[in-house]
DRENRO-977672 format. One record per residue (C-alpha): residue in three letters; x, y, z. Coordinates in steps of 0.1 Angstrom, whole numbers, plus 5000, padded with zeros to 4 digits. Each point is the difference from the previous one (the first is absolute). Layout:
REM DRENRO-977672
ALAXYZ;...
This chain:
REM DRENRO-977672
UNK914845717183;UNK498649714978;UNK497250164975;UNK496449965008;UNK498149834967;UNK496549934999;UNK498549754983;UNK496749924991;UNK498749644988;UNK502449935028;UNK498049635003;UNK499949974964;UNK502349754985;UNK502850214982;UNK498650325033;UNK501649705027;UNK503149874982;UNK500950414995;UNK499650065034;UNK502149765016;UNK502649994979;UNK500350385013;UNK499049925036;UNK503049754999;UNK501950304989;UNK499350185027;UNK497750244987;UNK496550135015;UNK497249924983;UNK496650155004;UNK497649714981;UNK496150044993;UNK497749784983;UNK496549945000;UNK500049625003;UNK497549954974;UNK498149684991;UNK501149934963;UNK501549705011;UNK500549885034;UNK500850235027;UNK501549745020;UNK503649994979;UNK500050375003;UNK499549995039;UNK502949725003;UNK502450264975;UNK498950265026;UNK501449755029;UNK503049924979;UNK500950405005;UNK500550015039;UNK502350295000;UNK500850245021;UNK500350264970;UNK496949864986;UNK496250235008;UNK497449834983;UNK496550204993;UNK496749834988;UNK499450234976;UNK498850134965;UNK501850214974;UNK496350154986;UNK499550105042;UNK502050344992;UNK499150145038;UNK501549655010;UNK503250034979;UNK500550385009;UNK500449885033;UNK502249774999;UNK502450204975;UNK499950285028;UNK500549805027;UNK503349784988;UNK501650254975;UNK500849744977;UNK502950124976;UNK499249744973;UNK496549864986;UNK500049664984;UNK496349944985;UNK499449644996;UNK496250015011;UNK497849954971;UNK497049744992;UNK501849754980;UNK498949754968;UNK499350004970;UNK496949824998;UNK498650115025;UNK499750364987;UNK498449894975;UNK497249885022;UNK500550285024;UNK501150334979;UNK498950275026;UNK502249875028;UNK503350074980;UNK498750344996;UNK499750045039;UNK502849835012;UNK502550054968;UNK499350354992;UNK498550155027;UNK502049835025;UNK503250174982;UNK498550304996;UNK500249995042;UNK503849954997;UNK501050204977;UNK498150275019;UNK502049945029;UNK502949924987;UNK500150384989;UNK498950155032;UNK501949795020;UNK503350064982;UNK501049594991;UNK503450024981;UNK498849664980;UNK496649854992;UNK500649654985;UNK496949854990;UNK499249614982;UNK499050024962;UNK499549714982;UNK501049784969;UNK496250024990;UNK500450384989;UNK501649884970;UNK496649864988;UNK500449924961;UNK503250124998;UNK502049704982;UNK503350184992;UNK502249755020;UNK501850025027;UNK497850295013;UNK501650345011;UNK499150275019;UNK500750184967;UNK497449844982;UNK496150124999;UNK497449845026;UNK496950174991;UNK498049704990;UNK498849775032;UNK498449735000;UNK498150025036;UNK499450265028;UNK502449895022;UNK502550114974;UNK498250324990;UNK500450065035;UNK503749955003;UNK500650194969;UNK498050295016;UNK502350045030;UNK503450004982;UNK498150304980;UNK498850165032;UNK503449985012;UNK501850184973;UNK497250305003;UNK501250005039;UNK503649994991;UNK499650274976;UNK497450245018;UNK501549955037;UNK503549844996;UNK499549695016;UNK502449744991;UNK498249684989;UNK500749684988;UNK497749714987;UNK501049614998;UNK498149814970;UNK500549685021;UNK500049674975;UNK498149695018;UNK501350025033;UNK500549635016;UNK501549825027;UNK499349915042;UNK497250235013;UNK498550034969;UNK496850074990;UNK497249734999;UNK497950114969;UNK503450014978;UNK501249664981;UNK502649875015;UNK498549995037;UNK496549894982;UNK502149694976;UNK501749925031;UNK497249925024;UNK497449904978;UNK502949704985;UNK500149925037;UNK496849935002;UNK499949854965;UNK497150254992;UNK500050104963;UNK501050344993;UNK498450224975;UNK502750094973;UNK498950264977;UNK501450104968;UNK501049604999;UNK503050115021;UNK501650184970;UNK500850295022;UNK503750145003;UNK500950205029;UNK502550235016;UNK500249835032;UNK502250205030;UNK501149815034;UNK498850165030;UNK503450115012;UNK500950174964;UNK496950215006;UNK501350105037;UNK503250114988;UNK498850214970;UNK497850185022;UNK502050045030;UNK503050134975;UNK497250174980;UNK498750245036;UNK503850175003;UNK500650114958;UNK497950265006;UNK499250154962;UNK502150264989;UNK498250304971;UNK503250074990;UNK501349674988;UNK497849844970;UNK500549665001;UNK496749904977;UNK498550114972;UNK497350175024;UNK500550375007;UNK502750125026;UNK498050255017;UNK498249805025;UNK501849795030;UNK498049684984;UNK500849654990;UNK499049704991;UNK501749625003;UNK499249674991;UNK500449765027;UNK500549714982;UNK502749684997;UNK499450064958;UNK500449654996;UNK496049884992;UNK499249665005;UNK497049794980;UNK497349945028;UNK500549614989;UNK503349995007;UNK499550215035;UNK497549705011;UNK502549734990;UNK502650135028;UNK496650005025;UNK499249684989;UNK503949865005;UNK499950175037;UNK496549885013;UNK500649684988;UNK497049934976;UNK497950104972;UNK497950264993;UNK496450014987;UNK499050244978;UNK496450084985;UNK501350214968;UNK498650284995;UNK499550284968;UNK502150365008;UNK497950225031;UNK499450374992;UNK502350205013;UNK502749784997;UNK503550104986;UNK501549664981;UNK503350145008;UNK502450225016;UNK503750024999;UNK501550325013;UNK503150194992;UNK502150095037;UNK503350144981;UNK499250345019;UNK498849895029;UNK502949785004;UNK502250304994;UNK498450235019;UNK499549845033;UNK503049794994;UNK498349625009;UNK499849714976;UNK497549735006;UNK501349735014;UNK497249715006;UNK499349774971;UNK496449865000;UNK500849625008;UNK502250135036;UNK496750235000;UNK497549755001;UNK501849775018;UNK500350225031;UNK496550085000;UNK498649674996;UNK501949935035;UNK498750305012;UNK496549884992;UNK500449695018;UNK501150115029;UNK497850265000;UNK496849794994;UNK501449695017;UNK499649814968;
């Protein structure tokens, strides 16, 4: 019998390319999200519709609703949790600091929770570049410190690979956290770069460019992400085998998911302008706080350990979702 995985965020960008990859697999997926209005609803609905399976239950839901989430663990026994729900940006929880708290922290306090009671042989759950803050010891490893963040939203995800290694430690509950790096690519996400360069260039509407587009970053295809995490759900941790500097007496890890080859933000937007056929405007603009200039992550153990190299270079990267955008949009 094909394993039962459920995954929440399943609407969410990186939630909806997890989950079909495994639906196409043949796997059963149990998805919840609460179709919230940070950006348009409407590309989460038409992800939703993209998921017609008949292994696929989707609940309109929310991850701080414990009652909600208790019954949905009881009901569909899932063997494996993979946590992708979370309010997402930088900037934004800058503006909005609570809401990290609530959905971030509390939200995976509710998992966790049930994660233990229920019995789940693996919680995976999404970390983030951004906990390595001021950390500029390049290429970032898991090995290295990130205890000095520059914004909420990475306080946030900081907090939960912390929470997790107390709930591996006190209950034995094998966890593992993914410190995605810039995620990119068709069905992405319309307050990040790329989809926001892309279809204000269309429009030839000037884009805001701060930090005078000196930025460097980690950028990952889409389809790199997928197959980390999906190898990432099956090598459960194992306390007996230390494979980090981190203690061995926990069933607790943590990967970069990352291609490790980071890219100047200039040179990212000359390979958008080469595949949308015209120039960009930019209004320059000085560095916003929060910002990390750059990362550049190291995925030597990831790579060895879930046994997947990257395999999508930026310019095949952008190139596909550029024609994913125009057929999407009709441009």
């Amino acid at each position: 019998m094909k394993k039962k995985i459920l995954i929440t965020g399943v609407a969410g960008f990186i939630g909806f390319n997890v989950a079909r990859k495994l639906l196409n697999l043949n796997y059963k997926i149990i998805g919840i999200d609460n179709l919230n209005n940070y950006y348009d609803p409407k590309i989460k609905k038409d992800r939703l519709n993209n998921l017609s399976h008949k292994n696929f239950i989707f609940y309109k839901s929310d991850i701080r609703s414990k009652k909600s989430l208790e019954k949905i663990f009881k009901k569909h026994k899932p063997e494996f949790v993979i946590n992708l729900a979370a309010q997402a940006g930088v900037r934004y929880s800058i503006e909005r600091p609570k809401v990290y708290l609530e959905n971030n922290i509390d939200g995976f306090l509710n998992i966790l929770d049930l994660s233990v009671k229920h019995n789940i042989r693996h919680l995976v759950y999404a970390s983030s570049s951004s906990v390595y803050g001021l950390n500029d010891n390049f290429p970032f490893s898991t090995n290295n410190v990130a205890d000095h963040p520059l914004a909420m939203y990475a306080v946030s995800k900081r907090t939960n690979e912390l929470m997790a290694h107390a709930y591996s430690y006190l209950y034995n509950l094998p966890t593992t956290g993914l410190r995605y790096f810039t995620v990119y690519g068709p069905w992405g996400r319309p307050d990040m770069a790329l989809f926001k360069f892309v279809k204000l260039g269309l429009q030839k509407k000037a884009i805001s460019l701060f930090n005078y587009g000196n930025h460097i970053r980690d950028f990952t295809y889409i389809d790199d992400v997928v197959e980390f995490t999906k190898k990432a759900i099956f090598k459960i941790p194992d306390s007996n085998k230390k494979i980090t500097n981190y203690s061995s007496k926990t069933k607790w890890i943590i990967y970069n998911v990352c291609s490790s080859k980071p890219i100047k933000l200039k040179k990212f937007i000359e390979e958008i302008e080469k595949n949308i056929g015209t120039k960009i405007k930019f209004k320059n603009l000085k560095l916003q706080s929060g910002d990390v200039i750059k990362t550049h992550g190291s995925n030597k153990m990831t790579i060895n350990n879930l046994k997947y190299v990257p395999k999508i270079n930026y310019k095949i990267g952008i190139k596909r979702f550029v024609e994913w955008y125009r057929k999407y949009y009709k441009k």
